[in-house]
Structure formats: structure tokens, C-alpha cells
C-alpha positions as CSV (number, residue, x, y, z in Angstrom):
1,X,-7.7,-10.1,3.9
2,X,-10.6,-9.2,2.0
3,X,-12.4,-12.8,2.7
4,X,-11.8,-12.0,6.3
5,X,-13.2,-8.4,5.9
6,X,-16.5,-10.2,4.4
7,X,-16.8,-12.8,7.3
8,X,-16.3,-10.6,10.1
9,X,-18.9,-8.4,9.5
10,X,-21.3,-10.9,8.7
11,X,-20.4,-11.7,12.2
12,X,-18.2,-14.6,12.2
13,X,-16.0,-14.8,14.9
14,X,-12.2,-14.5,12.0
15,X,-8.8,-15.1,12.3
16,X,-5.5,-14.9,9.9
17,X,-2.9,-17.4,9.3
18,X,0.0,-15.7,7.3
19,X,3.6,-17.0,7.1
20,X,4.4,-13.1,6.7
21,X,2.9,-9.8,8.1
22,X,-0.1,-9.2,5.7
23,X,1.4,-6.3,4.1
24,X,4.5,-8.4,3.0
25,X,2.9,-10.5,0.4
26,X,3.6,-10.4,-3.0
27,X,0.8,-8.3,-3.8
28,X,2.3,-5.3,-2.8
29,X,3.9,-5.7,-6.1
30,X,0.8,-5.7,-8.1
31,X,1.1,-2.8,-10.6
32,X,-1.8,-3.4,-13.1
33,X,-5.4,-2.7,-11.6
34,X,-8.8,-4.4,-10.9
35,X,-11.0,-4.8,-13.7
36,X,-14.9,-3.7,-13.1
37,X,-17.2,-2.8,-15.3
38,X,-17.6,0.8,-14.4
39,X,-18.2,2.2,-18.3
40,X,-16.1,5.4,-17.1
41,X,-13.9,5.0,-20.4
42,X,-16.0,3.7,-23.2
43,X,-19.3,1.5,-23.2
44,X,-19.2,-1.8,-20.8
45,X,-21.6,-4.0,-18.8
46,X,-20.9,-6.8,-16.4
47,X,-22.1,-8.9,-19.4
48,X,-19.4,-8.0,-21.4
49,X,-17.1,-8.3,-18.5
50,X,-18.2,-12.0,-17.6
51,X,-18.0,-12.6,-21.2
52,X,-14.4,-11.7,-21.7
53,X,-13.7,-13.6,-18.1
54,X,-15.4,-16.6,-19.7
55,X,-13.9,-16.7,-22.9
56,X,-10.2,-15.9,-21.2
57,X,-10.7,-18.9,-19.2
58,X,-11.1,-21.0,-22.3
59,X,-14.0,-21.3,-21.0
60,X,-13.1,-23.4,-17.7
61,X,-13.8,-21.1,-15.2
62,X,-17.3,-21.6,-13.4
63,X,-19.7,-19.2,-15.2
64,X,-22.0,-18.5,-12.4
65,X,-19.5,-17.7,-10.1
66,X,-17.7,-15.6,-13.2
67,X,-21.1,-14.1,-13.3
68,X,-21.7,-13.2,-9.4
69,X,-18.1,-11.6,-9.4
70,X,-18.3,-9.5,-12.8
71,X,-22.0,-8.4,-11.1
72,X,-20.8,-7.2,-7.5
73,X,-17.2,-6.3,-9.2
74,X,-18.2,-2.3,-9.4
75,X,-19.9,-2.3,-5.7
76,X,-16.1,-3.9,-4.3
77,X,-13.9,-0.7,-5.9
78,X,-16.3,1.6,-4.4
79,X,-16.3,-0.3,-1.4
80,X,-12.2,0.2,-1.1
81,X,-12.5,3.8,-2.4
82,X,-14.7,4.6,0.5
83,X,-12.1,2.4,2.6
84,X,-9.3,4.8,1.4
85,X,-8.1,3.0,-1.6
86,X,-6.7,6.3,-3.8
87,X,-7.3,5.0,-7.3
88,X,-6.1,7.4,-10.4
89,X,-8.6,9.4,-12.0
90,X,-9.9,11.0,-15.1
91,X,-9.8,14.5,-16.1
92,X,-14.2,15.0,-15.4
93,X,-13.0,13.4,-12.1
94,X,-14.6,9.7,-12.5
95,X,-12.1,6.9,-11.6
96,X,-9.6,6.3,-14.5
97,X,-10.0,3.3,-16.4
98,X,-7.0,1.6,-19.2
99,X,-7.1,-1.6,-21.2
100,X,-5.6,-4.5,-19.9
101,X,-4.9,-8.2,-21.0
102,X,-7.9,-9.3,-23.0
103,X,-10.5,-7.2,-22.2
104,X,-13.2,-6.0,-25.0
105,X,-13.1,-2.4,-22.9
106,X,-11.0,-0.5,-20.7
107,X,-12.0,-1.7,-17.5
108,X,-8.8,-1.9,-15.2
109,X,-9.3,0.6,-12.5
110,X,-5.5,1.0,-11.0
111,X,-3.6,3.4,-8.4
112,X,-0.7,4.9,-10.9
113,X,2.1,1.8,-11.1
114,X,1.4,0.8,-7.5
115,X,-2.2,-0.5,-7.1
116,X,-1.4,-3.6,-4.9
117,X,0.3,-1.5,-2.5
118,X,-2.3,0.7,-2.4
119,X,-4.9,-2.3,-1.4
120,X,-2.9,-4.7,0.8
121,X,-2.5,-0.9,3.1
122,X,-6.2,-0.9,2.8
123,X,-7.2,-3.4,3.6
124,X,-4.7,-4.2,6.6
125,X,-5.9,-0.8,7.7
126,X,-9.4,-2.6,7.8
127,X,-8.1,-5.4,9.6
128,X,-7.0,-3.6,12.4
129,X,-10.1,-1.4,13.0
130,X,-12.3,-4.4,12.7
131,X,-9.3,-6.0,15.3
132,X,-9.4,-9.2,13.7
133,X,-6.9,-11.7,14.6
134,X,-3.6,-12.1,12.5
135,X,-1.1,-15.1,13.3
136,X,1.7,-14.0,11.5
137,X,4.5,-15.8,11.3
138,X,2.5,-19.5,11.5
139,X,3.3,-21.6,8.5
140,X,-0.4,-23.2,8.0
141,X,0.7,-27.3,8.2
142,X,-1.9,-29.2,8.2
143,X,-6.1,-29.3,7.7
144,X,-7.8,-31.2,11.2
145,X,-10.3,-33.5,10.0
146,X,-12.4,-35.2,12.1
147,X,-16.2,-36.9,11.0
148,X,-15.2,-35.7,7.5
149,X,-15.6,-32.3,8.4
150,X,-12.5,-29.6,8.1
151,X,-12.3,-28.9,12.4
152,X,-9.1,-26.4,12.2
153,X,-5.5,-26.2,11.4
154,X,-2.4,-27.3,12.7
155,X,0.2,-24.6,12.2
156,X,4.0,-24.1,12.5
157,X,5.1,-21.0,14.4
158,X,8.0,-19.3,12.1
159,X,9.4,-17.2,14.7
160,X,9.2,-19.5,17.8
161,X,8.9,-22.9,17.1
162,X,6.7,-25.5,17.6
163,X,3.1,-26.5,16.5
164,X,-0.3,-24.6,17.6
165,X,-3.4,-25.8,17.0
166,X,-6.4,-23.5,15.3
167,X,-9.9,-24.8,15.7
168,X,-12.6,-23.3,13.4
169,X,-16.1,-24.0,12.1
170,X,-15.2,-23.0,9.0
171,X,-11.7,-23.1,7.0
172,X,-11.0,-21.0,3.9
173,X,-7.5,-21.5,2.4
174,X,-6.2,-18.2,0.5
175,X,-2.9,-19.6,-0.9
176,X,-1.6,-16.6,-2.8
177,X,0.4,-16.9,-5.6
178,X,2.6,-20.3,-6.3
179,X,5.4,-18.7,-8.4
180,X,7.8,-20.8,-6.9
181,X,6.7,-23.5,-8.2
182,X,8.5,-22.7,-11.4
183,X,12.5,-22.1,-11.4
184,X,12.2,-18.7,-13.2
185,X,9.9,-16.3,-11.5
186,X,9.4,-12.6,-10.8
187,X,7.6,-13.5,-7.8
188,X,9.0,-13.4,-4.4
189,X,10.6,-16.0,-2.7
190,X,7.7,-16.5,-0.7
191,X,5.3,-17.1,-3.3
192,X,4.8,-21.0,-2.5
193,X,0.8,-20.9,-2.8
């Protein structure tokens, strides 16, 4: 959803394929937080945060785009504050940051026990002001490739039956999360990336 916030107001003309309704993904289960180098709870920099990104990769994960996304990560939680994301805060009011998986500071900014329910409303709320385009329901099948160039997408309807055909200049794939890809998982059933 967020991808689709971005591109629509940089004026692309955006829609959604989603085998669910947008605020049915597994997200909504997300307890844990964002992590941003904010420095409300202790000294941090987006150097220390691409650092720990890096070095938690085992160092595999591209570095400049590690360092782009540790950079603009403090502008995107204000951005969904201002939004309506209600994250928790500190007592002298700043937004409440905790320690979480490797991190060298406590960088997670979170919404009590329920941050990803928090953001998927957000940011479906967005959606709809914006009035962007959500086929929900449409299994996404296959890419249409034609003169080596992605064209579209051919996609199952869920509900109805039957193939439909998505043309597009440009195709980003957002998979989600491919829990089911293991025989023991808390994700949900749905979780097939």
C-alpha cells in the first residue's frame, strides 16, 4: 500500500492486486514496531542504523539501498504520524522507542502490541482518499511480457471466476510474507508470498 501511496502522488496513474481486502493481510498481526533512527531513547544516527542493517544481513543486503532506507527511515514515521498512525509515546511526549532484535539502540518505534494494525488502517485510509484502485480478490497469475518488457498481469478473479487482464507501464510485485512455504508457521494461511 505504501509503494502505491509513493507512486500515486508522484502522479502515476496506480492500481492494487490483492488476493484479500488490504486490511486482511498478515500484517495486521505485526506487534513489534519500525525501526528509525529517531535518537528519542539514547544516542543513534542513520549510520548506526544502516550499520546494524548491514551487519544483520551478514552483510548481503545491498548497502546503498540499506543506506537510502536507514536515511529517509525517520521522514516515513513522521509521514504516517501525520497520516494518523497513533504510535506509543514517552513520558516528555516524544515517540516511544524499545530495543528490538539486533539493534546497537533502541530504535523500534511501535503502537502498544498492535503496531501493524495500526498501519495497514493507515494506510488503507490513505488509499481511499487518494481513490486508488484495489482489485481485491484477483489472484495475480501471470507477468505479460512482450519485447522483453513487463506489459501487465494476468489475474484470477477469486470471487467470480475467470481471468482479467491488467495492462501497466510499470509492474511492482509486493509478495508479502511466504510463511507457507514452511509446514510450521504462525503466519496465516494466506501468507504464500
Amino acid at each position: 500500500m505504501r509503494a502505491a501511496i509513493e507512486a500515486h502522488d508522484a502522479g502515476a496513474d496506480v492500481a492494487i492486486i490483492s488476493k484479500l481486502h488490504p486490511t486482511r493481510s498478515h500484517s495486521g498481526a505485526a506487534e513489534g514496531g519500525i525501526n528509525a533512527a529517531l535518537g528519542n531513547a539514547g544516542e543513534d544516527s542513520p549510520e548506526s542504523h544502516a550499520f546494524d542493517t548491514v551487519k544483520g544481513s551478514d552483510y548481503l543486503g545491498d548497502q546503498d539501498s540499506i543506506e537510502i532506507f536507514t536515511r529517509e527511515a525517520p521522514l516515513d514515521i513522521y509521514q504516517l504520524e501525520q497520516w494518523g498512525a497513533v504510535f506509543s509515546r514517552a513520558d516528555d511526549g516524544k515517540l516511544a522507542q524499545r530495543p528490538f532484535g539486533a539493534a546497537g539502540s533502541p530504535r523500534t518505534v511501535y503502537a502498544a502490541d498492535i503496531t501493524g494494525h495500526v498501519l495497514i488502517q493507515v494506510l488503507y485510509e490513505q488509499l481511499v482518499k487518494r481513490d486508488i484502485t484495489v482489485y481485491e480478490e484477483f489472484f495475480a497469475w501471470q507477468l505479460v511480457i512482450h519485447q522483453d518488457r513487463c506489459q501487465g498481469v494476468i489475474c484470477w478473479d477469486l470471487l467470480h471466476g475467470g481471468l482479467k487482464a491488467l495492462g501497466g507501464k510499470t509492474v511492482l510485485l509486493a509478495t508479502g510474507g511466504v510463511g507457507r512455504l514452511y509446514r510450521a508457521t504462525t503466519n496465516a494461511y494466506a501468507c504464500t508470498g
